[in-house]
C-alpha positions as CSV (number, residue, x, y, z in Angstrom):
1,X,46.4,32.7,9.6
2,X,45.4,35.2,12.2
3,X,47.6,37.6,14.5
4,X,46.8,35.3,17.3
5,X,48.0,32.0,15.7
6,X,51.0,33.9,14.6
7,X,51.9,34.3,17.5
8,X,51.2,31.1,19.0
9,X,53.5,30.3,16.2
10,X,56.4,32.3,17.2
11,X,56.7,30.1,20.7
12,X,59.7,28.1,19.3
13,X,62.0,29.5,22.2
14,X,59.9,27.4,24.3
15,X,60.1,24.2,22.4
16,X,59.1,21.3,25.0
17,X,62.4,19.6,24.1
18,X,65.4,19.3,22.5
19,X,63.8,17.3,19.7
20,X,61.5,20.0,18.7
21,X,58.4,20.6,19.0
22,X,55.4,17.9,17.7
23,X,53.7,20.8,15.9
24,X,54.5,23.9,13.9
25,X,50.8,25.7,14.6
26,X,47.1,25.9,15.1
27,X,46.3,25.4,12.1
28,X,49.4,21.8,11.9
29,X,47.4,20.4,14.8
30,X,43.6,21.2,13.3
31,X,45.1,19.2,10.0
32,X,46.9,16.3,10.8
33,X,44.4,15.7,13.5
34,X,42.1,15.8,11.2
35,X,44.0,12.9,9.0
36,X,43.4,10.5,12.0
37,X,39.5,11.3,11.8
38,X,39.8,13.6,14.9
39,X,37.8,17.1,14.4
40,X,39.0,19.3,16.9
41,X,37.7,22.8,17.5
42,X,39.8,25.6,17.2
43,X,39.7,25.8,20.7
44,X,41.2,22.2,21.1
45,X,43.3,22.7,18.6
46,X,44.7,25.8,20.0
47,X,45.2,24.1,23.7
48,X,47.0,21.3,22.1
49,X,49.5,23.4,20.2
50,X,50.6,25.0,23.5
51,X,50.5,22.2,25.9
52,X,53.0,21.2,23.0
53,X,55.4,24.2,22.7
54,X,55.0,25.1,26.4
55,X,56.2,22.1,27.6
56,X,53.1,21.6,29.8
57,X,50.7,18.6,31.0
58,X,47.1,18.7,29.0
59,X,44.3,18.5,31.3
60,X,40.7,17.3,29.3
61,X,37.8,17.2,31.2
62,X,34.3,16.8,30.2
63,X,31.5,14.0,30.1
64,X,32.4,10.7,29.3
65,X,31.9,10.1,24.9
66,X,33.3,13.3,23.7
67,X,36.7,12.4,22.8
68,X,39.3,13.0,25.9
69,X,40.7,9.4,25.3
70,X,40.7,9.8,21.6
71,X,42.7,13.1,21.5
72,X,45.5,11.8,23.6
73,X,45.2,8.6,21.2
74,X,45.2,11.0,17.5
75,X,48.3,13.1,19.2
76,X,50.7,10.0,19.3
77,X,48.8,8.5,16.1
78,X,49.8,12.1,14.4
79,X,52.9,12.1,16.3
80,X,54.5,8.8,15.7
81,X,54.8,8.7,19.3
82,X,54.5,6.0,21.9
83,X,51.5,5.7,23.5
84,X,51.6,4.5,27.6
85,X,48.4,4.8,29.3
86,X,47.8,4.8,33.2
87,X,44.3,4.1,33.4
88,X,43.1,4.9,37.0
89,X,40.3,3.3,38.7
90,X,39.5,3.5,42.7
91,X,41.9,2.0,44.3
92,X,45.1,2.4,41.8
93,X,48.2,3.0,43.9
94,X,52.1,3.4,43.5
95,X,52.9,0.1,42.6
96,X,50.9,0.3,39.8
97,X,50.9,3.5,38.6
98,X,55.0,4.5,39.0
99,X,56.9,1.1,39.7
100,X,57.7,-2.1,41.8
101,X,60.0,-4.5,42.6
102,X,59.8,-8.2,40.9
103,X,59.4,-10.1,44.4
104,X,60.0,-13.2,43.4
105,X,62.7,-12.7,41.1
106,X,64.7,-10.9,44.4
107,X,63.9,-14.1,46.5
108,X,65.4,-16.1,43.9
109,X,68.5,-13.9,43.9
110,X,68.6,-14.2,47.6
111,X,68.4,-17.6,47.8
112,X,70.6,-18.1,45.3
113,X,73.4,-16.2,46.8
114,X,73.0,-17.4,50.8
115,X,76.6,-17.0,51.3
116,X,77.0,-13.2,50.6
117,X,77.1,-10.8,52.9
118,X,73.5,-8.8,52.8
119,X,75.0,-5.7,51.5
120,X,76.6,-7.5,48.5
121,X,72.8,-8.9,47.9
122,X,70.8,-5.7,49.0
123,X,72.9,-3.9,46.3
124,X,71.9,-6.6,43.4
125,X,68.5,-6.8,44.2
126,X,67.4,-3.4,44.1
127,X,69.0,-2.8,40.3
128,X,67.6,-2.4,37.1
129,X,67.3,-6.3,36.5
130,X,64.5,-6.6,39.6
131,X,62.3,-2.9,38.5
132,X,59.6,-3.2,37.0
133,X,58.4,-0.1,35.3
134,X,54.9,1.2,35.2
135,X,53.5,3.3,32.9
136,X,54.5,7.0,34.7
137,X,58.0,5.2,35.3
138,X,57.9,3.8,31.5
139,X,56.8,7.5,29.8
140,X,60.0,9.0,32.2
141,X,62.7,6.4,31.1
142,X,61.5,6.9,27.6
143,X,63.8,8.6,24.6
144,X,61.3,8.2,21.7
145,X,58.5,10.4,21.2
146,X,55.9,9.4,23.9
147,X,52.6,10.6,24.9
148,X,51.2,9.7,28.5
149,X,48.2,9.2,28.6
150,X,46.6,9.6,32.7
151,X,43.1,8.6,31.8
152,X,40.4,9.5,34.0
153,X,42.3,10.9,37.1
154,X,39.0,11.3,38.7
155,X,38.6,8.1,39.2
156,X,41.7,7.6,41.4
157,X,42.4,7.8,45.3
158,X,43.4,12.2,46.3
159,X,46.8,10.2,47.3
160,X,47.6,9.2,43.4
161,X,47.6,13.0,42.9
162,X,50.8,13.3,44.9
163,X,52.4,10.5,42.3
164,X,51.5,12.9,39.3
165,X,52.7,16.0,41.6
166,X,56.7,15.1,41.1
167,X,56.2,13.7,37.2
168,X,54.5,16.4,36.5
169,X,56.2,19.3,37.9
170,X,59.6,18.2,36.9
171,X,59.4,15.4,34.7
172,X,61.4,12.7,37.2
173,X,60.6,10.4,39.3
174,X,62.3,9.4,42.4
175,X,63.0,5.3,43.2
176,X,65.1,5.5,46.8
177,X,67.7,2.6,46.3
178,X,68.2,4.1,42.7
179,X,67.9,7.5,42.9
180,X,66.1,10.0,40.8
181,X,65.5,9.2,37.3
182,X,64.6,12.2,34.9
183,X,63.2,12.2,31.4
184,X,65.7,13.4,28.8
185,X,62.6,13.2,26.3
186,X,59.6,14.8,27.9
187,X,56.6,13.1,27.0
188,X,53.5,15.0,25.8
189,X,51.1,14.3,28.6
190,X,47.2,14.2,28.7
191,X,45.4,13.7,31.9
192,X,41.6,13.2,31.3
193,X,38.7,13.7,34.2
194,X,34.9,12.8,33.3
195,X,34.8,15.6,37.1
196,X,33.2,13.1,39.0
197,X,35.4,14.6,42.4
198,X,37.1,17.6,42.3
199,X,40.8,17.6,41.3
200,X,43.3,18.6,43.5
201,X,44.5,22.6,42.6
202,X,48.1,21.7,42.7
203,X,47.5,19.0,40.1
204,X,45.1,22.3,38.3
205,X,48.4,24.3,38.5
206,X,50.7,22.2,37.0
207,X,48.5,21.8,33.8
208,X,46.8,23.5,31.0
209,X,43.3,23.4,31.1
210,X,40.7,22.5,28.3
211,X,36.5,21.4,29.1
212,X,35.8,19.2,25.9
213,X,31.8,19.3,26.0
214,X,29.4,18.2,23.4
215,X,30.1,19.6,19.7
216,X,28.1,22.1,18.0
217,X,25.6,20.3,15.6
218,X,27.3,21.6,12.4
219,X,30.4,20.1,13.9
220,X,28.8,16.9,14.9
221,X,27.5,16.2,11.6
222,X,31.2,16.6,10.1
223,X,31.9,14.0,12.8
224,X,29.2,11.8,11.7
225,X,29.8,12.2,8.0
226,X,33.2,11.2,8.7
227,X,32.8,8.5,10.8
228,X,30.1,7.1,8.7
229,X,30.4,8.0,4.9
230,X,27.5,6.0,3.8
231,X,25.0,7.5,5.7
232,X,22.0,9.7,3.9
233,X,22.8,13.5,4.1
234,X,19.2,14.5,5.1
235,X,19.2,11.3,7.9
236,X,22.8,12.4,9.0
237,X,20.7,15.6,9.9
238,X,18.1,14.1,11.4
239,X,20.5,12.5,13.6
240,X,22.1,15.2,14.9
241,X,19.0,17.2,15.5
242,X,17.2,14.5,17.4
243,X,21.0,14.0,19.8
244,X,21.3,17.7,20.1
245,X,17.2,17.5,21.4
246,X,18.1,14.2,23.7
247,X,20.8,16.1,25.5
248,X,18.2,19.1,26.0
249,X,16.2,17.0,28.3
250,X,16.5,15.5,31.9
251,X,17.9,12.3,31.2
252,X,20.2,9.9,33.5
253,X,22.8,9.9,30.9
254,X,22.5,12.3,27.9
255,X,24.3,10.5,24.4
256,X,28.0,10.9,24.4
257,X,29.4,11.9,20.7
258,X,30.7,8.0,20.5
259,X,26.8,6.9,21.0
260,X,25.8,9.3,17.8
261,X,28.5,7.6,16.1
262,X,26.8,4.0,17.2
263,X,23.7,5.6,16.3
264,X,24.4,6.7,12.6
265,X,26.1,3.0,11.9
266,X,22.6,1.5,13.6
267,X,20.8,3.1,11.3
268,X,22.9,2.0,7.8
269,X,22.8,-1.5,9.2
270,X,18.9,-1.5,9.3
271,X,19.0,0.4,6.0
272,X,16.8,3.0,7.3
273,X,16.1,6.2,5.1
274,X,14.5,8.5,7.8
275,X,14.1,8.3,11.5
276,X,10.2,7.6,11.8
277,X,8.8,6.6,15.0
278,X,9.3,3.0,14.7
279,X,13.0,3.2,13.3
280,X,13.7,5.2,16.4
281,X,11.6,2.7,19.3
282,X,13.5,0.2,17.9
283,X,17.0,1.3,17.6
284,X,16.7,3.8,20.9
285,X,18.7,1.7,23.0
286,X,21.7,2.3,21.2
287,X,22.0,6.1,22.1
288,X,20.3,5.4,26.1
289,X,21.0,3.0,28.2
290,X,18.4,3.3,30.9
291,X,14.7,2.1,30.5
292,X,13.6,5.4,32.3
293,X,15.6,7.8,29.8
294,X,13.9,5.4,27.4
295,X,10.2,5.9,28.0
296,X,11.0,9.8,28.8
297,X,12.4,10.4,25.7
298,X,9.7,8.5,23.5
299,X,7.2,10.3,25.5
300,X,8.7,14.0,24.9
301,X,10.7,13.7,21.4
302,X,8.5,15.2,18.2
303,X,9.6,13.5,15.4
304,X,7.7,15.4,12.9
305,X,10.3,18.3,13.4
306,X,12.6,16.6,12.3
């Protein structure tokens, strides 16, 4: 191991938790990663091990297919961890994202004790028995290993951001007829964005960075022999070389890792041995999915170099 990863090594004063940290180096993350079929780049694998030791939300972004989901999913997998997931989506809000109260089971309470006073009832009602925890309330309240999982963030209303602010600055979360609840277990946390709005730099501040973009080809055809063992050597390379030649060019959507993947299994179905010109017209839609990306890239690609 190298200077630097000895020293990333020697971080144990800043263990995330009393627990101990998930992983004991680079090179721990790169391996049992690696057991749950993720390849990560040193680079990943580096971010990962600090966001780990330092105690410190893990913010992925990069286009959508490259693997943000699936690195939160192989760190609990690796882990043994608890996996809670907040997927956001335009219009997410509060009551979904940190808590709410079970209405009807209050009104039953309420009706159920009509001659109490309403502080004797106010005080029942708003207890443990009527929350319902959602999944930033669910990762706080945890005490097993958890990782959090905030998946595409961009996606979300600039007010959710000021959710994430508290949970992710202190690890609490504040319910006013409780109180403030605070995580005796931090959880590891990934936040993913595919950047389609800019992210708040408060919520920037309060996380480590990494930009997960599309592999190098030699890495991308360790993915794909991986992912799909039965696949021809020589057509594994064809594969990648014909992606890595898609994503050159102006399309609407370029292939995302997870569509070479598609790709590669396309092509063992069909039993095809090498990517000539009908294999690919025929089996193009798996890897684009619009009709002008379509006819641009049957128009431009040059099989024969491949």
């Amino acid at each position: 191991m190298n200077k630097r990863l000895d020293m990333c090594s020697d971080l144990s004063v800043l263990d995330r938790s009393p627990e101990g940290p998930l992983f004991t180096s680079v090179d721990d993350v790169s391996a049992r990663l690696a057991e749950t079929g993720y390849l990560a780049a040193p680079a990943v694998a580096t971010t990962v091990f600090l966001a780990d030791r330092l105690g410190k939300p893990l913010l992925v972004e990069g286009p959508a297919g490259v693997g943000k989901t699936e690195l939160a999913k192989a760190v609990a997998q690796v882990a043994g961890a608890r996996l809670v997931r907040l997927q956001c989506y335009e219009g997410v809000d509060e009551s979904r994202a940190l808590y709410e109260w079970n209405h009807a089971k209050q009104l039953l309470r309420i009706s159920a004790g009509r001659d109490e006073t309403w502080d004797e009832t106010r005080t029942d009602i708003f207890s443990e028995e009527f929350l319902l925890p959602r999944p930033l309330l669910t990762a706080i309240r945890g005490d097993e290993p958890t990782v959090l999982l905030i998946d595409e963030t961009d996606k979300a209303d600039v007010e959710v951001e000021g959710l994430l602010l508290e949970v992710l600055s202190d690890f609490q979360v504040t319910v006013p007829e409780l109180g403030t609840i605070t995580a005796s277990r931090r959880p590891f946390v990934v936040l993913t964005s595919n950047a389609t709005r800019e992210l708040s730099e408060a919520l920037r501040r309060r996380c480590l960075f990494l930009h997960l973009g599309f592999p190098d080809e030699e890495l991308e055809r360790r993915i794909v022999r991986l992912k799909v063992p039965g696949l021809d050597t020589a057509l594994t390379e064809s594969v990648v070389r014909v992606v890595a030649a898609l994503r050159a060019m102006d399309l609407r959507k370029v292939p995302s890792v997870a569509e070479t993947i598609d790709w590669a299994r396309t092509l063992l179905a069909l039993g095809a041995t090498t990517l000539d010109e009908t294999v690919v017209r025929d089996s193009l839609g798996v890897i684009l999915k619009h009709q002008d990306d379509i006819l641009k890239a049957g128009a431009k690609l040059d099989l024969d170099a491949v």
